[in-house]
Steps between C-alpha positions, in 0.01 A plus 500: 500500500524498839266525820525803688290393804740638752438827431120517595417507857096538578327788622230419754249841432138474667418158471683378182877495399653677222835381300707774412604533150808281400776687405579199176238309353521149298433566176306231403629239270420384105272224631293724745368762247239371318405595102297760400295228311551149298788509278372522100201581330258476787736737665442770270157504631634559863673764398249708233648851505884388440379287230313734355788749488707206332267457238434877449886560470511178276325741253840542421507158336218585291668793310796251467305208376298714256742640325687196408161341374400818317749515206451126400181506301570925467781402250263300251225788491483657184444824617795522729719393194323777339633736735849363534581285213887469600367203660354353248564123400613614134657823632887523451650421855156417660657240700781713660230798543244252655710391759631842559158641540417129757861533667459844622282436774727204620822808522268727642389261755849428554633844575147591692593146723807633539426800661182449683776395779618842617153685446322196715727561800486873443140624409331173674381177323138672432605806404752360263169253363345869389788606353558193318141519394561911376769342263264228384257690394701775324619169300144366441398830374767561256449134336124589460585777322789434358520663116797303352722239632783713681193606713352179577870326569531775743181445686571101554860664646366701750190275564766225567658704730210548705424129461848362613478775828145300600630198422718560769323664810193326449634222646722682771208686612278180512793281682576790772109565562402129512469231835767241446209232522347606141756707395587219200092531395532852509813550250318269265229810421804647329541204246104448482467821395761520268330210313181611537594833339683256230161338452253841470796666268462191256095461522491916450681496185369176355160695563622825352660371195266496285357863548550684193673856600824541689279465875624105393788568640492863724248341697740206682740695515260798679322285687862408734552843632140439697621279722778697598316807554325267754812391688680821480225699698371209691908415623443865666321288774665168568686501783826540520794242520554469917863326412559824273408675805670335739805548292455919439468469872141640552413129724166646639302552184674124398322372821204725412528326129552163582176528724326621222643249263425177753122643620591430865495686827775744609559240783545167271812292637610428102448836353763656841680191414550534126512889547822394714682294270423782235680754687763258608588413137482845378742602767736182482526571127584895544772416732646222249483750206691702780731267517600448133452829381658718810611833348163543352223343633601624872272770647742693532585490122168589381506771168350485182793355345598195741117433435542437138855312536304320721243410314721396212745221704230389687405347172830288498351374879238247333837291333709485897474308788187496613295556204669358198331117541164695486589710189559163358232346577246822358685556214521094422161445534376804259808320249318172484205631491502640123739191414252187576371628181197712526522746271636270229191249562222784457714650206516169328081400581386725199733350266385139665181565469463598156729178402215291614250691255292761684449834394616828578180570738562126670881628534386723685243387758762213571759784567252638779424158638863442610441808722241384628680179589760712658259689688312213647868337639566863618233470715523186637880662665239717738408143698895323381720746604483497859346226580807284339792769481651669214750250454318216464275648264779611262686163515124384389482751259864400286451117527191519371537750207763298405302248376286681274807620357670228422137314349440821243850455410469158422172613316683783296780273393301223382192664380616868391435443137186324483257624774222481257541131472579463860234698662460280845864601601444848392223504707742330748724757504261754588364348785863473725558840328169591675629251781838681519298845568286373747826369714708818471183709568514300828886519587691722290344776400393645902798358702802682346333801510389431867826386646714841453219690621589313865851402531693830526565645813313845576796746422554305140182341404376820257839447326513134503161481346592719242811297437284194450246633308749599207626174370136460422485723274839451355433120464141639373694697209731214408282221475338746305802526250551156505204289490394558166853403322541205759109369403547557113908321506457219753113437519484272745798520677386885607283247726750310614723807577187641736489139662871498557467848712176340689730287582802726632167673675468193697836519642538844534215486721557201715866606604448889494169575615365439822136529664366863585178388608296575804807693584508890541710726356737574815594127481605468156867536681434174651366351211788562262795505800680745323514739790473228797877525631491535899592858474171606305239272714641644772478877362135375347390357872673897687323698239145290526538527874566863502167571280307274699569675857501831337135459334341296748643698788217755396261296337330292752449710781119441553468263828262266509340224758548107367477218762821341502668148618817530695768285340828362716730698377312800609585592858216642676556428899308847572168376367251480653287216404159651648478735228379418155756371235459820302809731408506784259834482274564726174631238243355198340864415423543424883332203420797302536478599894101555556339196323173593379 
């Protein structure tokens, strides 16, 4: 940025010279800061304490996970039909009730997604994780003791809600917390544990089902509000958010954070450098919420009321100029996600299953391998993610589901009516189905929740995220509706519908999505170019400049003695060469004049 050389003149004192401080230092460029660690999974174990936050927080994902997996193998106990026999199989309108009592979580999450935007930016991500986990467990209680069915639907309501609000800043809070080198590895504890509680909720119940008193059922559906107990008083201690912070404008106890966060010494070059680009950011983006919303975000403007309007068109800000390409790409992603055909492949592997002639127990056990499968591809996204980028991994991710798609389809069509004849391509069929779980494990079930959580500029990201996470769980609640109809009218053309949109997944993320990795979140501008006219790189580069000389004005004011080689730009012509090359100076950033 600059040398500033002619403003130092030495100092001869005793029998050394001194440097005066410069009045602007270089700050130092992309290429000159080194990481805090390698990039991926052996980064996580340069960086223990923000990892373990990430996977504390990713608790989150746990509740989430669990409850999905809980009510599978719930809704065949006997006891629990005991209890609420509206759901019955021979009950009149057990189908509509079922999926009433299984689609109520999906609206609450919804609605709890929805709003998690507002109380993230206002209470702070961690605080709004307790709060989140408050409503979860009011929900988890009330469906563990739920007396009749009005009671239990209105548990998995308010459970959801608390679901779709972690759903959301679990993520946020991991992205804004997290080094850009392993911040891909570290959003993938979100999904991992969002299978893994998928996995424990199945192997629970299959262990509980045959208990013979109502505990078949209570005690899955107890056993959830555990682990949220644990994350709602342990979230009391994770640090908080320095971007959330930066942004409230308290940018000492972000610097104080972020030291905390990155386990590195007040006087670190990267942790003053990222601190920097923090504030920057933070600032750039108040002054360009400013600038669109003049009457009431200006100081000047500041009352209750302009706060709420505020808060209410700023929503509108994620679909402008400047945002709306990033909306896209978040809400997109979390679209194709649910459409490649997941839930409709682990609804249909029951009925597949029992085609081919195994019991109701075997059913079963296969139903809780596929998890497993998922798991195990989950986890191999820790080492993928950043080592080859989110995009590549999701244009892996929808060529090759595609092709397990289209070979089960081919299966379905030709063998549909006579597996028990056929039992090699039954057998066929469930090895790409386990195949196809294995692949998205790897690409699609991580990434789209990942991406959001880094895109969105500082002043927008709580909102965006929330933005993004909703079509999830609308998407979630149709192919809900329509997977069973499409499966029992077309048979195997629901296949070839799912391979179609793996397809369209393909495209959507060649030409829409680009590559977030190793990048941090102050560049995303860059990344996407939706806010790289002159006028804005220039205000970026004023506002950057102004934070830098205003914090390192008074950061750096400890001299200390570093021999030094004189370079020819430097001029010097009061030297004198008998004394020993050995000046005291106040910045390492002068390196760009005193070459160490």
């Amino acid at each position: 940025m600059g040398s500033a050389s002619d403003t130092l003149e030495p100092v001869k004192t005793g029998d050394k010279y001194h440097v005066a401080t410069q009045e602007h230092v270089s700050i130092p460029l992309d290429s000159e800061v080194e990481p805090y660690g390698p990039a991926g999974f052996r980064g996580l174990f340069s960086s223990p304490y923000v990892a373990l936050c990430a996977a504390f927080s990713a608790i989150g994902g746990l509740l989430f996970g669990y409850d999905q997996g809980v009510i599978s193998v719930t809704l065949v106990m006997d006891h629990f039909l005991d209890r609420f026999p509206e759901v019955a199989d021979d009950a009149p309108g057990a189908g509509f009730k079922k999926g009433l009592m299984t689609a109520m979580i999906t609206l609450g999450a919804f609605i709890g997604a929805m709003n998690q935007g507002w109380i993230a930016d206002w209470a702070s991500r961690k605080r709004s994780i307790m709060i989140a986990v408050v409503i979860f467990t009011i929900g988890s209680a009330l469906q563990t003791a739920a007396l009749n069915f009005d009671m239990l639907v209105a548990g998995r309501f308010i459970g959801g809600v608390g679901i779709g609000m972690l759903s959301m800043v679990v993520p946020l809070y991991i992205g804004e917390i997290s080094p850009p080198e392993i911040r891909g590895s570290l959003l993938v504890f979100e999904s991992l544990f969002v299978v893994l509680g998928i996995v424990i909720a199945f192997w629970i119940t299959y262990s509980t089902k045959d208990m013979s008193s109502h505990w078949s059922w209570q005690l899955p559906f107890l056993i959830q509000i555990f682990p949220g107990i644990i994350l709602g008083v342990g979230a009391i201690f994770l640090p908080f958010s320095p971007r959330w912070l930066a942004s409230k404008g308290r940018e000492e106890e972000a610097l104080e954070n972020l030291i905390k966060l990155r386990r590195v010494p007040e006087s670190d070059r990267r942790v003053k450098r990222e601190w920097i680009e923090i504030i920057a950011e933070a600032r750039f983006q108040t002054g360009v919420l400013v600038e669109r919303h003049p009457m009431l975000a200006s100081p000047e403007n500041k009352t209750v009321s302009s706060a709420i309007k505020l808060e209410i068109v700023s929503w509108t800000d994620c679909f402008k100029a400047g945002c709306w390409r990033r909306t896209l790409v978040g809400a997109g992603l979390m679209f194709f996600q649910q459409f490649i055909g997941i839930n409709a492949l682990i609804y249909y592997s029951p009925t597949l299953f029992g085609t081919m002639g195994l019991d109701l127990n075997m059913q079963l056990i296969m139903s809780g391998v596929l998890n497993i499968i998922q798991l195990v591809g989950v986890f191999t996204s820790l080492w993928t993610l950043d080592r080859f980028g989110r995009k590549t991994i999701l244009l892996f991710g929808s060529a090759l589901t595609v092709i397990p798609l289209v070979i089960i389809a081919v299966t379905v069509g030709l063998f549909s009516d006579s597996w028990p004849t056929h039992r090699a391509e039954g057998w066929t069929s469930v090895a790409f189905l386990l195949f196809y779980m294995l692949i998205f494990g790897g690409s699609w079930a991580p990434t789209p929740w990942a991406v959001p959580a880094e895109i969105f500029p500082s002043s927008l990201r709580a909102k965006g995220v929330a933005i993004s996470t909703c079509p999830n769980w609308i998407n979630n609640f149709i192919i809900g509706l329509i997977t069973p109809p499409l499966v029992q009218a077309t048979g195997f053309g629901a296949y070839v519908f799912f391979a179609v949109f793996g397809l369209l997944s393909f495209a959507f993320v060649w030409f829409c999505v680009p590559e977030t990795r190793g990048k941090t979140l102050e560049e995303m501008d860059t990344v996407f170019g939706d806010r790289s006219g002159g006028d804005d790189i220039a205000k970026k580069e004023h506002v950057l400049r102004e934070v830098y000389n205003e914090k390192m004005s008074g950061f750096l004011k400890v001299s200390f003695e570093v021999p030094v080689t004189l370079t020819e730009e430097m001029s010097w012509s009061s030297l004198d060469e008998e004394h020993p090359a050995t000046y005291t100076y106040t910045s390492y950033y002068s390196r760009h004049i005193l070459q160490l």
